[in-house]
VEXKOL-980641 format. One record per residue (C-alpha): residue in three letters; x, y, z. Coordinates in steps of 0.02 Angstrom, whole numbers, always signed. Layout:
ALA/X/Y/Z
...
***
This chain:
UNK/+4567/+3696/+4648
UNK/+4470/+3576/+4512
UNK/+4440/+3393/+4601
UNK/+4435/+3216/+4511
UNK/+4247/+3232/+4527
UNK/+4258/+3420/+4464
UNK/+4326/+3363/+4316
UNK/+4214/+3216/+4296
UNK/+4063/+3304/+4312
UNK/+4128/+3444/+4183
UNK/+4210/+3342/+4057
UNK/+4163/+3305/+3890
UNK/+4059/+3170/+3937
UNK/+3981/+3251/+4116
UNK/+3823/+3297/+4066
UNK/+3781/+3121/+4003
UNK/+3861/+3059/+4136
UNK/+3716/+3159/+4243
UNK/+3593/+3107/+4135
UNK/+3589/+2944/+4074
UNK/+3574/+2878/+4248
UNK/+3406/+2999/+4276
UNK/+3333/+2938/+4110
UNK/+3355/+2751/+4147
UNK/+3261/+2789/+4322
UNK/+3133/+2875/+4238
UNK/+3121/+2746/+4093
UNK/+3101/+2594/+4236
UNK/+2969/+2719/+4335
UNK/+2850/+2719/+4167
UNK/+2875/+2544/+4122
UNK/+2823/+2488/+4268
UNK/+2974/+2408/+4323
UNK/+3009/+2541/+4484
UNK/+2822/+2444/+4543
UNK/+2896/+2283/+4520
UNK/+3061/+2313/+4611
UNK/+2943/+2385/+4757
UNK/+2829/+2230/+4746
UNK/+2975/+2112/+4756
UNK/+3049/+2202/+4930
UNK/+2887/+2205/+4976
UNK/+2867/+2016/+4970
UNK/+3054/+1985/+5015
UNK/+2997/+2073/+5192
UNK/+2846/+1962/+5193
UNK/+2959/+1806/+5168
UNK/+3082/+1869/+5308
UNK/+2914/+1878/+5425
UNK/+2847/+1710/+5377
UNK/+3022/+1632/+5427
UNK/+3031/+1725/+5589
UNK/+2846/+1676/+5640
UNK/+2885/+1483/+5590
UNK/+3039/+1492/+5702
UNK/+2938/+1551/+5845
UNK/+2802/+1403/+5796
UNK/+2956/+1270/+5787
UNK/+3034/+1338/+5951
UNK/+2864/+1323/+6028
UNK/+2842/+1145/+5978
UNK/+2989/+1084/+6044
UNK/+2963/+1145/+6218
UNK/+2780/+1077/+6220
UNK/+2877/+918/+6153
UNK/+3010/+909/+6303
UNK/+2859/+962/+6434
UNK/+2742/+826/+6371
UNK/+2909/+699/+6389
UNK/+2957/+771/+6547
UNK/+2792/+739/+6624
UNK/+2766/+562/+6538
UNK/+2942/+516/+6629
UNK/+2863/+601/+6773
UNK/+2733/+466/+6773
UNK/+2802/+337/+6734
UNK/+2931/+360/+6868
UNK/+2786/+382/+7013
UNK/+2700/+212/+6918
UNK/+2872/+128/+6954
UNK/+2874/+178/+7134
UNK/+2713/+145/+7174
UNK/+2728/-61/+7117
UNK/+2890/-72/+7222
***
């Protein structure tokens, strides 16, 4: 029983169709260009990280922000009571 893919693959045109897409890879690998494309995931991941980590710093911020204004209301509230 001969496939759609059978008969692409062993058509007039299946070898190149094999092939072509093997030379481009290996044309990018010697140019350099695989590197690159590594590089640039590489740094993408680095971006991701540097987002995450300013997140936490953000998130962090704001709860020293609403301690620091919970205790100033704190204060100011036992300052109040204390001139009454």
């Amino acid at each position: 029983m001969r496939t759609e893919i059978y008969r692409w693959m062993t058509g007039p045109m299946g070898v190149l169709r094999v092939t072509l897409p093997l030379a481009a890879a290996a044309l990018c690998a010697g140019c350099g260009l695989a590197g690159t494309t590594v590089a640039a995931g590489t740094g993408a991941a680095a971006e991701v990280q540097q987002a995450q980590q300013a997140k936490q710093t953000e998130d962090r911020v704001k709860r020293e922000l609403d301690q620091a204004q919970q205790a100033a209301a704190a204060q100011r509230d036992a300052a109040e009571s204390q001139g009454k």
